[in-house]
Predicted model as a PDB file, atoms N, CA, C, CB and O in Angstrom, pLDDT in the B-factor column:
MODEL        1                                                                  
ATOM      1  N   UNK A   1     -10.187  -4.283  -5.833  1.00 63.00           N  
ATOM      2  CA  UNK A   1      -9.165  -3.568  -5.116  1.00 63.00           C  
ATOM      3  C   UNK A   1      -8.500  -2.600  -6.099  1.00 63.00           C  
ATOM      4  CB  UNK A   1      -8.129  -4.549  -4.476  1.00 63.00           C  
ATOM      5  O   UNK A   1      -8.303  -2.802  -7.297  1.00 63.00           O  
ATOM      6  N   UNK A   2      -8.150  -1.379  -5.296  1.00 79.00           N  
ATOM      7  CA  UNK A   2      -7.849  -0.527  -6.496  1.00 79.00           C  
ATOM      8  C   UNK A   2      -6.253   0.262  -6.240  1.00 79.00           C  
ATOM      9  CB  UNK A   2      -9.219   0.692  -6.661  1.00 79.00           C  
ATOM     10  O   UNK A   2      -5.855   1.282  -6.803  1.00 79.00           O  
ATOM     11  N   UNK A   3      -5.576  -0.512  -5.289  1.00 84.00           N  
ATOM     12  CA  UNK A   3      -4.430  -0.031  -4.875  1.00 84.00           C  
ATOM     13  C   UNK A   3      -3.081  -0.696  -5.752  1.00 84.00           C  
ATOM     14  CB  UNK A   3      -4.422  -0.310  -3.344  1.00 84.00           C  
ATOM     15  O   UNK A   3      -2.755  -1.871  -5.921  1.00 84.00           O  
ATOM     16  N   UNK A   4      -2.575   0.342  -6.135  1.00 88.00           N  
ATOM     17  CA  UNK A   4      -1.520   0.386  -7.031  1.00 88.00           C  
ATOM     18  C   UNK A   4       0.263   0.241  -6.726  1.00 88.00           C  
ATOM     19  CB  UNK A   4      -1.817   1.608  -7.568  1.00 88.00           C  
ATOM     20  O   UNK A   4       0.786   0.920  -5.843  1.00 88.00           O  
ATOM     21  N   UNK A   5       0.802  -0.411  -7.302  1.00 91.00           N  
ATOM     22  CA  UNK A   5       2.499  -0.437  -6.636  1.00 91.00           C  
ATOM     23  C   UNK A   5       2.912   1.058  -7.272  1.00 91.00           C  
ATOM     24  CB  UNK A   5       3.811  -2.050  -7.400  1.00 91.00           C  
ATOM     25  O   UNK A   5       2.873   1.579  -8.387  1.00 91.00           O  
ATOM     26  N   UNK A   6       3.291   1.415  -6.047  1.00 91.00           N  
ATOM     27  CA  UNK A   6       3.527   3.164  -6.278  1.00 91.00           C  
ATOM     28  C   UNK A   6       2.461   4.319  -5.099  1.00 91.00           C  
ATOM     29  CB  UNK A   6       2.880   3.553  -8.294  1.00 91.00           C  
ATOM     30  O   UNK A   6       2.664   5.420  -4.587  1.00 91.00           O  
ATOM     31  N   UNK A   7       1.373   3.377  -5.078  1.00 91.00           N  
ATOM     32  CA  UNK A   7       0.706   4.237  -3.991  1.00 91.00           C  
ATOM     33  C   UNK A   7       0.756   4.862  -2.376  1.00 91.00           C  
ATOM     34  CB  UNK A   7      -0.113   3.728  -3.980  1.00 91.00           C  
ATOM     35  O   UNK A   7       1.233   3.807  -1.957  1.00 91.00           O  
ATOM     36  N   UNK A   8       0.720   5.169  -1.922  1.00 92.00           N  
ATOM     37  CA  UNK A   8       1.072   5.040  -0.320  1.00 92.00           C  
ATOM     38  C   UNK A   8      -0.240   5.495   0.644  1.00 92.00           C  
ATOM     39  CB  UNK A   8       2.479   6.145   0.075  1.00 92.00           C  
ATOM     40  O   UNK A   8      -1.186   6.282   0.671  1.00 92.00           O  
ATOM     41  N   UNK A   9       0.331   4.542   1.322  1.00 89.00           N  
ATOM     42  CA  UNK A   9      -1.103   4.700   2.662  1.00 89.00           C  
ATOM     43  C   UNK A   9      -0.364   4.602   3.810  1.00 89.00           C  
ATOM     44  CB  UNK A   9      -2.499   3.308   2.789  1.00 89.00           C  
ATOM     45  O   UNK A   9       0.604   3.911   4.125  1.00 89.00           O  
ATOM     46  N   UNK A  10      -1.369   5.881   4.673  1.00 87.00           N  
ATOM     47  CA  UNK A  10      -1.031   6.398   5.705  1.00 87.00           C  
ATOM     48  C   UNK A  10      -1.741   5.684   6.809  1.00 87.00           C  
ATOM     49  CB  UNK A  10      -1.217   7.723   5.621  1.00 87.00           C  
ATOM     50  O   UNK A  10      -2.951   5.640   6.583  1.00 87.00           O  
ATOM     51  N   UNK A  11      -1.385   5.101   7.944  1.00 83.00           N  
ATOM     52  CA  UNK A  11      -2.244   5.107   9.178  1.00 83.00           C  
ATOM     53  C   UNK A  11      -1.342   5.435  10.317  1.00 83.00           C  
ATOM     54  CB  UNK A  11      -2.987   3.715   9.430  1.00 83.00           C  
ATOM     55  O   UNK A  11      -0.501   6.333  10.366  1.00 83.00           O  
ATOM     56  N   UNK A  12      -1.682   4.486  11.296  1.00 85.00           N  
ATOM     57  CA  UNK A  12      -1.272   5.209  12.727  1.00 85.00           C  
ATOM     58  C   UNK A  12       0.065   5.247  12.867  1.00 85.00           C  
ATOM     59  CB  UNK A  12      -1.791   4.518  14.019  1.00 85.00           C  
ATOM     60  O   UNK A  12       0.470   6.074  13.684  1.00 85.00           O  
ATOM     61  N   UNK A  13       1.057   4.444  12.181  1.00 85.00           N  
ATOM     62  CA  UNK A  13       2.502   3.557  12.232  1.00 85.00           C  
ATOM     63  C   UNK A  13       3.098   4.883  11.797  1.00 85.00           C  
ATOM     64  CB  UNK A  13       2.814   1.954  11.070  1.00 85.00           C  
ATOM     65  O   UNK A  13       3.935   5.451  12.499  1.00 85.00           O  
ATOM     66  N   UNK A  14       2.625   5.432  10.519  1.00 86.00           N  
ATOM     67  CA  UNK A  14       3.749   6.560   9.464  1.00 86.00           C  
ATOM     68  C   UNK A  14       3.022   5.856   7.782  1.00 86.00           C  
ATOM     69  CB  UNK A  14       6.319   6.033   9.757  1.00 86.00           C  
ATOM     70  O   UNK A  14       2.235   4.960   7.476  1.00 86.00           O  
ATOM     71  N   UNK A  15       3.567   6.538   7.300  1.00 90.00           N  
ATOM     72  CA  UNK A  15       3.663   6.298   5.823  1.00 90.00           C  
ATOM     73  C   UNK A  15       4.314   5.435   5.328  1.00 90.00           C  
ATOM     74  CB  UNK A  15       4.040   7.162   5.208  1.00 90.00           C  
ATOM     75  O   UNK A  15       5.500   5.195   5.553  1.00 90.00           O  
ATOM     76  N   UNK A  16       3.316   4.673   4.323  1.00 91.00           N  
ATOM     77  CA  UNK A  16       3.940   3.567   3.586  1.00 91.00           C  
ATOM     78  C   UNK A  16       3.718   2.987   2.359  1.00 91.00           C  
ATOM     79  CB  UNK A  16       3.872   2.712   4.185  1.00 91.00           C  
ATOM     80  O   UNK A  16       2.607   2.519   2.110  1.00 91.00           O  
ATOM     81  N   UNK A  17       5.057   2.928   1.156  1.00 93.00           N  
ATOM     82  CA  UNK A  17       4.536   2.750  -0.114  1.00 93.00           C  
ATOM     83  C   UNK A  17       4.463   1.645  -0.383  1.00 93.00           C  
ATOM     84  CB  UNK A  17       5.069   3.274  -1.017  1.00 93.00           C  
ATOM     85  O   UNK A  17       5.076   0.761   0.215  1.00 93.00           O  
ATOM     86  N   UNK A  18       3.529   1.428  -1.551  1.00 92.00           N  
ATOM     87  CA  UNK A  18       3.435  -0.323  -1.854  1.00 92.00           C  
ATOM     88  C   UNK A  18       4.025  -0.664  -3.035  1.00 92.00           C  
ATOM     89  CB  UNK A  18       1.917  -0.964  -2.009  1.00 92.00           C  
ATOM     90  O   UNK A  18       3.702  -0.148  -4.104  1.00 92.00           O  
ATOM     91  N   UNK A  19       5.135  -1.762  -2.878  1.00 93.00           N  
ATOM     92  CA  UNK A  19       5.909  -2.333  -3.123  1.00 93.00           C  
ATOM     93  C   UNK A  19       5.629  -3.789  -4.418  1.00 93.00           C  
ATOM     94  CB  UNK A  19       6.278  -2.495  -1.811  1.00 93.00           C  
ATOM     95  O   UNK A  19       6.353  -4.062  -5.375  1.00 93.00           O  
ATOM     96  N   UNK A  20       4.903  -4.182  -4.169  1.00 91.00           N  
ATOM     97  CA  UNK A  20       4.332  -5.209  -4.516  1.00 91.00           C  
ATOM     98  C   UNK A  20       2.983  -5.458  -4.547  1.00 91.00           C  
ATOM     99  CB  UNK A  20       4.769  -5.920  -3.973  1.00 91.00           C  
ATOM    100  O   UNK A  20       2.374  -4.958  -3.602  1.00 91.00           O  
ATOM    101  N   UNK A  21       2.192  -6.201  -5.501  1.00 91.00           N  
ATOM    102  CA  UNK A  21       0.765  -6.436  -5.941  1.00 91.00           C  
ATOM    103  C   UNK A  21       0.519  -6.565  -5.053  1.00 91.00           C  
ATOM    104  CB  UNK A  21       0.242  -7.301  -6.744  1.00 91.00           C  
ATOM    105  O   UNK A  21       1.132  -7.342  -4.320  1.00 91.00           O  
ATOM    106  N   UNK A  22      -0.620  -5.788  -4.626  1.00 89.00           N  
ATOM    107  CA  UNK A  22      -1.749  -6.051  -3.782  1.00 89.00           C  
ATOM    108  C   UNK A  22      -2.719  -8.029  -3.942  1.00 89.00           C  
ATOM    109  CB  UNK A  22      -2.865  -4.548  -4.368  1.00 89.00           C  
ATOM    110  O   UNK A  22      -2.782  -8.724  -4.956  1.00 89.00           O  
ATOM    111  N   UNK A  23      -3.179  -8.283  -2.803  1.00 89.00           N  
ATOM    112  CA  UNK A  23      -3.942  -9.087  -3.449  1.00 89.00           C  
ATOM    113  C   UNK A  23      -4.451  -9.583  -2.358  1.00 89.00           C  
ATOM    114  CB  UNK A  23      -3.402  -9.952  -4.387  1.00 89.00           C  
ATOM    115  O   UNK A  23      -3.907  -9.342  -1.280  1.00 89.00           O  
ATOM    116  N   UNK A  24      -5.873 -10.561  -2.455  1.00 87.00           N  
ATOM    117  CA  UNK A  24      -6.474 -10.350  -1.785  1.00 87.00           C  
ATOM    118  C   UNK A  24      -7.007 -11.888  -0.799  1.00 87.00           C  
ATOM    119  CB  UNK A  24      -7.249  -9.536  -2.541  1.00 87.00           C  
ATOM    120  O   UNK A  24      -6.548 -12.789  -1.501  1.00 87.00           O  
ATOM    121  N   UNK A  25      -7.484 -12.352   0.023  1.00 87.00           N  
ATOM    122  CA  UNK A  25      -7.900 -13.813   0.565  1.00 87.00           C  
ATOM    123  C   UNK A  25      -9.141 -14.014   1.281  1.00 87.00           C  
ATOM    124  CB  UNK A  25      -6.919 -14.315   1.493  1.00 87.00           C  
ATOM    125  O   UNK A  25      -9.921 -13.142   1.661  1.00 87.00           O  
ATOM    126  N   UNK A  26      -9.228 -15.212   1.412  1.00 84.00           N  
ATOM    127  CA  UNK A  26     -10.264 -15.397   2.281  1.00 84.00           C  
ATOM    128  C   UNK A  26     -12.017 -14.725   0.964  1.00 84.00           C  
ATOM    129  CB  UNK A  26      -9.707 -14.181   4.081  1.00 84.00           C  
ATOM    130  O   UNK A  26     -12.670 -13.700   1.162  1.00 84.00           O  
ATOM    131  N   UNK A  27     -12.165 -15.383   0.218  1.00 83.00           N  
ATOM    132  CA  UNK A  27     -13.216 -15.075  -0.931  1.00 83.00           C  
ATOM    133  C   UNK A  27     -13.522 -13.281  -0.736  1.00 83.00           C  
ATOM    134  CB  UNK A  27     -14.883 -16.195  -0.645  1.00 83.00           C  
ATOM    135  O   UNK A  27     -14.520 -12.585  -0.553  1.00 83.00           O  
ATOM    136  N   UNK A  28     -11.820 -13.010  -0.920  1.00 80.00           N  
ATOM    137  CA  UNK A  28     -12.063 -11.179  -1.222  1.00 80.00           C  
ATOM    138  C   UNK A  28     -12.370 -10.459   0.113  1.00 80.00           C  
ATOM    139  CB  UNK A  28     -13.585 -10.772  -2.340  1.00 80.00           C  
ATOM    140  O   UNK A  28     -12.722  -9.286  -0.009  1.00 80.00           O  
ATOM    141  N   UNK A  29     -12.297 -10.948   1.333  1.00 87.00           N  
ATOM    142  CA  UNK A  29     -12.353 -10.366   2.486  1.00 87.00           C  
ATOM    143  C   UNK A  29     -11.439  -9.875   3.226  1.00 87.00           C  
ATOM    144  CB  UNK A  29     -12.802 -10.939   3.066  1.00 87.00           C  
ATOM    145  O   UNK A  29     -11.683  -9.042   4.099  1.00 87.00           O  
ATOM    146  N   UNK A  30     -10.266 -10.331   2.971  1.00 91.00           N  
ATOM    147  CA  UNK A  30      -8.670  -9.512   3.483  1.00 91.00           C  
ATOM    148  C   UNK A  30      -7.788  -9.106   2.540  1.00 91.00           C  
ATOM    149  CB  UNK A  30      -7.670 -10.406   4.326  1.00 91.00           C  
ATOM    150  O   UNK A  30      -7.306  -9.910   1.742  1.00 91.00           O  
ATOM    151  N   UNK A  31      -7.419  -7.522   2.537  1.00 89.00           N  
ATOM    152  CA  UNK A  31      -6.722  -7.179   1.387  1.00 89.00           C  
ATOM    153  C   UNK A  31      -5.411  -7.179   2.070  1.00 89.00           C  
ATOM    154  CB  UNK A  31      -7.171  -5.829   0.626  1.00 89.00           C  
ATOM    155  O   UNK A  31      -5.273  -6.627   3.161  1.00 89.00           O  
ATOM    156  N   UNK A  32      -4.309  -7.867   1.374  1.00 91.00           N  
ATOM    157  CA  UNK A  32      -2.737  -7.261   1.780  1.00 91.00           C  
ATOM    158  C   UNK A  32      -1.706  -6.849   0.516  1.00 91.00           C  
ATOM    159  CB  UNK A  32      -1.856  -8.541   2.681  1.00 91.00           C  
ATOM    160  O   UNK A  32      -1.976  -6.760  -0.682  1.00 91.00           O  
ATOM    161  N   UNK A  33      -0.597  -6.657   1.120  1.00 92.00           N  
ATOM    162  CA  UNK A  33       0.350  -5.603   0.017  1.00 92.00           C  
ATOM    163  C   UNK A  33       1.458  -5.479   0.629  1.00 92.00           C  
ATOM    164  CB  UNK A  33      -0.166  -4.022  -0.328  1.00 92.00           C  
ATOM    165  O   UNK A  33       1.319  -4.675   1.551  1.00 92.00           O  
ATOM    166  N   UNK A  34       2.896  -6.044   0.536  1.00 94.00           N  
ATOM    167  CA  UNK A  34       3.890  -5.912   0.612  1.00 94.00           C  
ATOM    168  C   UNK A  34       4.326  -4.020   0.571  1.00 94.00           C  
ATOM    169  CB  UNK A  34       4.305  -6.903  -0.384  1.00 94.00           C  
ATOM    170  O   UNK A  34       4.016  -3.315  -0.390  1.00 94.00           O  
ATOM    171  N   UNK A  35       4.930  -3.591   1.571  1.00 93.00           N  
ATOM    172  CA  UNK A  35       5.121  -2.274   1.405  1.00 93.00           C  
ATOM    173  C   UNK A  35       6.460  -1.866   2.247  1.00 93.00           C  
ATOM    174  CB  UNK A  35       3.819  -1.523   1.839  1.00 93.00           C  
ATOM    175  O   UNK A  35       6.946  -2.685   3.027  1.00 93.00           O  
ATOM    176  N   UNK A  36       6.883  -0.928   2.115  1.00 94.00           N  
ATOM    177  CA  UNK A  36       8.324   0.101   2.702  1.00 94.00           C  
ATOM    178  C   UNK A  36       7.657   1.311   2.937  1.00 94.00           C  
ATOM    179  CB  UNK A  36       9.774   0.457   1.492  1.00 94.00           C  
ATOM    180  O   UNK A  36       6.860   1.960   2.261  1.00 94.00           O  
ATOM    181  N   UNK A  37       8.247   1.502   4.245  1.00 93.00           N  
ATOM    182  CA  UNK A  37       8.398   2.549   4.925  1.00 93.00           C  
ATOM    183  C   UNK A  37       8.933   3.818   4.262  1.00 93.00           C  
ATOM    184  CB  UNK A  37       9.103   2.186   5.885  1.00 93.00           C  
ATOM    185  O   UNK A  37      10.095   3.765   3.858  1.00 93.00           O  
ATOM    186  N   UNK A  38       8.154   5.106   4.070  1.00 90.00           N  
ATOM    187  CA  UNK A  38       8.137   6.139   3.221  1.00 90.00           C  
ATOM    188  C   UNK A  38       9.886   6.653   4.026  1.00 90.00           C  
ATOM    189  CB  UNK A  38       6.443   7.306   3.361  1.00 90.00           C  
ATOM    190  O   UNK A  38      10.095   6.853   5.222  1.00 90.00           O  
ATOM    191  N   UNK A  39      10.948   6.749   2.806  1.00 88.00           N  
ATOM    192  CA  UNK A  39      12.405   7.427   3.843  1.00 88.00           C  
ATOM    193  C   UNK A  39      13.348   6.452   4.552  1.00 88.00           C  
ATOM    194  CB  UNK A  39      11.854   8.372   5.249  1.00 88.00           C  
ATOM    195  O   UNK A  39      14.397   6.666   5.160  1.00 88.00           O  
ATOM    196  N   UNK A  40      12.630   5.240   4.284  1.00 89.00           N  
ATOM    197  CA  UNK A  40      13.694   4.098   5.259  1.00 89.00           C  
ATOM    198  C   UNK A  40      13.069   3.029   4.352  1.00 89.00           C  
ATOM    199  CB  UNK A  40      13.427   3.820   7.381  1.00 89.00           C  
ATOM    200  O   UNK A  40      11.965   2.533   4.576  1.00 89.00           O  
ATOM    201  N   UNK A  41      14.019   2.644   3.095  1.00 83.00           N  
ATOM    202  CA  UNK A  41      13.722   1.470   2.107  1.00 83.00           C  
ATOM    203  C   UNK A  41      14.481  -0.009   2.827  1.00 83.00           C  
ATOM    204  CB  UNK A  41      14.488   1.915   0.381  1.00 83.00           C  
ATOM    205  O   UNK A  41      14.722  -1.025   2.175  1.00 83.00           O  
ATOM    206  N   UNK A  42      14.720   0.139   4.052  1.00 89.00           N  
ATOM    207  CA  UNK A  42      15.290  -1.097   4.537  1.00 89.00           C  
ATOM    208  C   UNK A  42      14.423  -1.836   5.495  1.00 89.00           C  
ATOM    209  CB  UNK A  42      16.563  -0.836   5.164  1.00 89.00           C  
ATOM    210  O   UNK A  42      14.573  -2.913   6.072  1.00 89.00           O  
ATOM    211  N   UNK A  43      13.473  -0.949   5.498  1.00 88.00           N  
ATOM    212  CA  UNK A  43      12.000  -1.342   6.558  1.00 88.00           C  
ATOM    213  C   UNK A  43      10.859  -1.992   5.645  1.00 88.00           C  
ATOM    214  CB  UNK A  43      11.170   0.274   7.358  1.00 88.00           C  
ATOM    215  O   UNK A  43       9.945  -1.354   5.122  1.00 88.00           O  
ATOM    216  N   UNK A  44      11.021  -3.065   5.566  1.00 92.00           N  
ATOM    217  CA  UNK A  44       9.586  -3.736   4.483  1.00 92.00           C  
ATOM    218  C   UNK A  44       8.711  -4.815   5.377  1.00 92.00           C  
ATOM    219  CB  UNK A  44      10.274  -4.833   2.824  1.00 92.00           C  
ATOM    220  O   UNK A  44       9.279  -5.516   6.214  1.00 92.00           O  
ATOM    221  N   UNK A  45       7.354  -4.896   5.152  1.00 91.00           N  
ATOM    222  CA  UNK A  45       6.425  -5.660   5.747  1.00 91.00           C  
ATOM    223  C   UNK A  45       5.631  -5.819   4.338  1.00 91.00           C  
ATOM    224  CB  UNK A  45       5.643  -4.971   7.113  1.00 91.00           C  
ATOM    225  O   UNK A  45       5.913  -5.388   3.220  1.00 91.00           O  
ATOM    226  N   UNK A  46       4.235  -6.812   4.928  1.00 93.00           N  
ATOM    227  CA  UNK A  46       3.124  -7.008   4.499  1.00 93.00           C  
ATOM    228  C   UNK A  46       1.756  -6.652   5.437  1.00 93.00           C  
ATOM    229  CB  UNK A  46       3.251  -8.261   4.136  1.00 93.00           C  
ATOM    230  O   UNK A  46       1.402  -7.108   6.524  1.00 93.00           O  
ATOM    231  N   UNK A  47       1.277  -5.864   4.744  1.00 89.00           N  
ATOM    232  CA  UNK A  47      -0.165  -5.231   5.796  1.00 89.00           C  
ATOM    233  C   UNK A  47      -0.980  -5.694   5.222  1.00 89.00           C  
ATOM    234  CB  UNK A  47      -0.616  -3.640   6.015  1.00 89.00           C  
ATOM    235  O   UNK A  47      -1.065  -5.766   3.997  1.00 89.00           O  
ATOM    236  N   UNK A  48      -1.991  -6.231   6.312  1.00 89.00           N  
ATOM    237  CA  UNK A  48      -3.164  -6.814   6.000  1.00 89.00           C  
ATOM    238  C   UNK A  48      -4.100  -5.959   6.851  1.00 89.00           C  
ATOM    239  CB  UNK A  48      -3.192  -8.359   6.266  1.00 89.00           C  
ATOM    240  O   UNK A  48      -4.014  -5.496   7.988  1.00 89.00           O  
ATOM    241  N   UNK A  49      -5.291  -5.903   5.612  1.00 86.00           N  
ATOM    242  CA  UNK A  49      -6.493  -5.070   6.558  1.00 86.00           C  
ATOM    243  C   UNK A  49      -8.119  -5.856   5.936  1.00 86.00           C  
ATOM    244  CB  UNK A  49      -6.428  -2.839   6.093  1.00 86.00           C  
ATOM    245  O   UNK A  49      -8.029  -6.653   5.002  1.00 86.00           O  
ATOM    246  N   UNK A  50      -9.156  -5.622   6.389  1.00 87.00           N  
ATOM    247  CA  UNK A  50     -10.069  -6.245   6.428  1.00 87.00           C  
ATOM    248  C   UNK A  50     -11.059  -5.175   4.914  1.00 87.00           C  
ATOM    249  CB  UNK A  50     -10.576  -6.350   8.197  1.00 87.00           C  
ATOM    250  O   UNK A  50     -11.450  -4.022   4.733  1.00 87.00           O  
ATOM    251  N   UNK A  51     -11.053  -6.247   4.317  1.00 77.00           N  
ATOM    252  CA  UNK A  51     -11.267  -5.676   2.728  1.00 77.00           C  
ATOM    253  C   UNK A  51     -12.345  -4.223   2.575  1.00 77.00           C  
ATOM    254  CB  UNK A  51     -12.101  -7.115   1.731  1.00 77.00           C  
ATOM    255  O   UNK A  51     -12.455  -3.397   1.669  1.00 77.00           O  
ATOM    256  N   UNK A  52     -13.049  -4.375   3.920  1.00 81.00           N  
ATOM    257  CA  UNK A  52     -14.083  -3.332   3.851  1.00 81.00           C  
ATOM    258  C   UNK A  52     -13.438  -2.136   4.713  1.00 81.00           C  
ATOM    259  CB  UNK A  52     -15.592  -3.879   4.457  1.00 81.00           C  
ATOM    260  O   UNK A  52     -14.118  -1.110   4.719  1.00 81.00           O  
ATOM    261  N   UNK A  53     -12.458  -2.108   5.308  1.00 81.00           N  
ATOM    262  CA  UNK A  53     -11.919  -1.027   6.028  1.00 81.00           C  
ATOM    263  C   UNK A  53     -11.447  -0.240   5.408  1.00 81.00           C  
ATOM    264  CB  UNK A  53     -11.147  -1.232   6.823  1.00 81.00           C  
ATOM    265  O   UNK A  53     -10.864  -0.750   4.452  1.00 81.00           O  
ATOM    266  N   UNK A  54     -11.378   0.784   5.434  1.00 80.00           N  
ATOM    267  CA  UNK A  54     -11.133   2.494   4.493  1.00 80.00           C  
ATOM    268  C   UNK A  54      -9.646   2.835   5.381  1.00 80.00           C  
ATOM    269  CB  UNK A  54     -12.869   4.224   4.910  1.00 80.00           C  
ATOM    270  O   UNK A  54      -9.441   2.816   6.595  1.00 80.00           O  
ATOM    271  N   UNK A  55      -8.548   3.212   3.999  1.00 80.00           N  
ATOM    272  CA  UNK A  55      -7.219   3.468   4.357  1.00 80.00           C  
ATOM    273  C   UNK A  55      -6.845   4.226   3.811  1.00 80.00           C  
ATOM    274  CB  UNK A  55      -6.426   2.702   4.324  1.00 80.00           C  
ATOM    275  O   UNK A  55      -6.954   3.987   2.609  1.00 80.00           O  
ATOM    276  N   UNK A  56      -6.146   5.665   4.143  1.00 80.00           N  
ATOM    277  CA  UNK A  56      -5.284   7.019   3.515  1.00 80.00           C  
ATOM    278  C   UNK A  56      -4.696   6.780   2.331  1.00 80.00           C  
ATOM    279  CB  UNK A  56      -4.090   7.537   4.383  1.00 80.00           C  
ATOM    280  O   UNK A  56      -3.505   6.580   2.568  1.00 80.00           O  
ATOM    281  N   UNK A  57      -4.890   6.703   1.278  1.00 85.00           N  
ATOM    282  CA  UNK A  57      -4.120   6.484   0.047  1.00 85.00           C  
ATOM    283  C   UNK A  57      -3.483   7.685  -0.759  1.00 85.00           C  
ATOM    284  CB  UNK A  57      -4.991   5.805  -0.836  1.00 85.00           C  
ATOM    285  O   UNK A  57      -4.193   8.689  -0.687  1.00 85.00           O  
ATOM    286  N   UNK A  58      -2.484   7.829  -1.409  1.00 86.00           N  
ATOM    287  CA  UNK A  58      -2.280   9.193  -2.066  1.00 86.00           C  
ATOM    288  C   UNK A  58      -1.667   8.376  -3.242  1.00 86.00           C  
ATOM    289  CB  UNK A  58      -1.248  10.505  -1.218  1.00 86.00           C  
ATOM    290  O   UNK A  58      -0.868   7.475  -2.987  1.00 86.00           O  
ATOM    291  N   UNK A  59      -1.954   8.613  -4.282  1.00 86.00           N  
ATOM    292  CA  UNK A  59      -1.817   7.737  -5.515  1.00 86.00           C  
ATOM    293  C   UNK A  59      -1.086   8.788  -6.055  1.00 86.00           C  
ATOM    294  CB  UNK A  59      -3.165   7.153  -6.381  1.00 86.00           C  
ATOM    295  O   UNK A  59      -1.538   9.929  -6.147  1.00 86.00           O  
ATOM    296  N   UNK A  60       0.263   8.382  -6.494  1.00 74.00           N  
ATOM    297  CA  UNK A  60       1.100   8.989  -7.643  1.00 74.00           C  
ATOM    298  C   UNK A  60       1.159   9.204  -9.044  1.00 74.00           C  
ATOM    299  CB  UNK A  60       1.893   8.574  -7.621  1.00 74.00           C  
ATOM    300  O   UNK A  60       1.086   8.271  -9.843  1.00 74.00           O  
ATOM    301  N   UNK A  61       1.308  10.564  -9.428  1.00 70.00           N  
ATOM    302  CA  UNK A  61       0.923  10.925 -10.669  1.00 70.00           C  
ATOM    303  C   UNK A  61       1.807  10.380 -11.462  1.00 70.00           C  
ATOM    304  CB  UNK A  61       0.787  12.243 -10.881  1.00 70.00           C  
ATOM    305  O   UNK A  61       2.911  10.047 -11.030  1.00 70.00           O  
ATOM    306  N   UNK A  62       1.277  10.129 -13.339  1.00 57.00           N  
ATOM    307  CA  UNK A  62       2.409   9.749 -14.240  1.00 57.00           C  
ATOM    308  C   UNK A  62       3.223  10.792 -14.279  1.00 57.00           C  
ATOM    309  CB  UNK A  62       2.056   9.371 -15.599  1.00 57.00           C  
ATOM    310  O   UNK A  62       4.375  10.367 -14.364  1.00 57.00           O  
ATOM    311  N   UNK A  63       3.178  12.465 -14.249  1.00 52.00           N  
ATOM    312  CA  UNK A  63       4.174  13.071 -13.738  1.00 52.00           C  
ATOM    313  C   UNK A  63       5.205  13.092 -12.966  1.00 52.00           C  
ATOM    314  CB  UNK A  63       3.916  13.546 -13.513  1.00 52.00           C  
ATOM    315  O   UNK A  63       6.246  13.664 -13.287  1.00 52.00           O  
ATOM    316  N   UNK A  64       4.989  12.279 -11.513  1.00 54.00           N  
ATOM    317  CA  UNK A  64       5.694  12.309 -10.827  1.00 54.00           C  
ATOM    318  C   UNK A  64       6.862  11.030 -10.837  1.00 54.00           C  
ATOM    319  CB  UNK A  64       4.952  12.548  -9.886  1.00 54.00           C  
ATOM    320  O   UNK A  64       8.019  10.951 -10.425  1.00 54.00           O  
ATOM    321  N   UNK A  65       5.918  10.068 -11.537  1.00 50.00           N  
ATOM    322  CA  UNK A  65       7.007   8.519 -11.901  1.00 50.00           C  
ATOM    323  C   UNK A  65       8.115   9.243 -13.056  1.00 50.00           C  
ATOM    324  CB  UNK A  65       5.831   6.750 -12.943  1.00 50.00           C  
ATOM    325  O   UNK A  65       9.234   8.739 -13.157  1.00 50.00           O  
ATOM    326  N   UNK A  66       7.794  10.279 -13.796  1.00 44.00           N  
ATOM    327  CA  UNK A  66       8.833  10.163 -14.809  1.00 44.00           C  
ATOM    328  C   UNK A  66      10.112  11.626 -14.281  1.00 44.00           C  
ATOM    329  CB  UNK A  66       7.903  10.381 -16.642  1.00 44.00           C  
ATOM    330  O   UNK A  66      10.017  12.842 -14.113  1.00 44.00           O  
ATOM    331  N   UNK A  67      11.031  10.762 -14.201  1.00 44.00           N  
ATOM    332  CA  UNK A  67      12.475  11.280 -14.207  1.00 44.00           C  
ATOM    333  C   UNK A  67      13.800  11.585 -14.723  1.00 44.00           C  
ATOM    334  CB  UNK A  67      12.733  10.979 -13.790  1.00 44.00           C  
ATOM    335  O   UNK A  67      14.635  12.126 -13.998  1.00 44.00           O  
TER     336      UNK A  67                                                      
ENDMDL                                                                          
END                                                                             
C-alpha cells in the first residue's frame, strides 16, 4: 500500500485527506485509513475499499508541507 498521511483521495462523496496510517486486513485484501473531509476538519471517518480497487489520490509535495 502506498498511501501516505497527507494524501487525499477523491471519489463520489468529495475530497478527503488521510489522517492516519493506512493499513490493511483480511491477508492484504481490504485497505482502510482514517481520513477528514478536505475544508471541514470536524468531519472524520474510516474508508474501507477492496485492496485491488483503484482510488483518486493527489499526494502532497515536501514543498507544500513546509510553512
Amino acid at each position: 500500500m502506498e498511501l501516505q498521511i497527507g494524501d487525499r483521495i477523491t471519489d463520489e462523496t468529495g475530497e478527503w485527506e488521510i489522517i492516519g496510517r493506512p493499513y490493511s486486513s483480511s491477508a492484504g485484501k481490504i485497505a482502510s485509513a482514517r481520513v477528514r473531509r478536505v475544508g471541514q476538519t470536524d468531519v472524520t471517518e474510516i474508508r474501507t475499499w477492496s485492496a485491488n480497487e483503484r482510488i483518486s489520490v493527489k499526494r502532497a509535495s515536501a514543498e507544500e508541507g513546509k510553512q
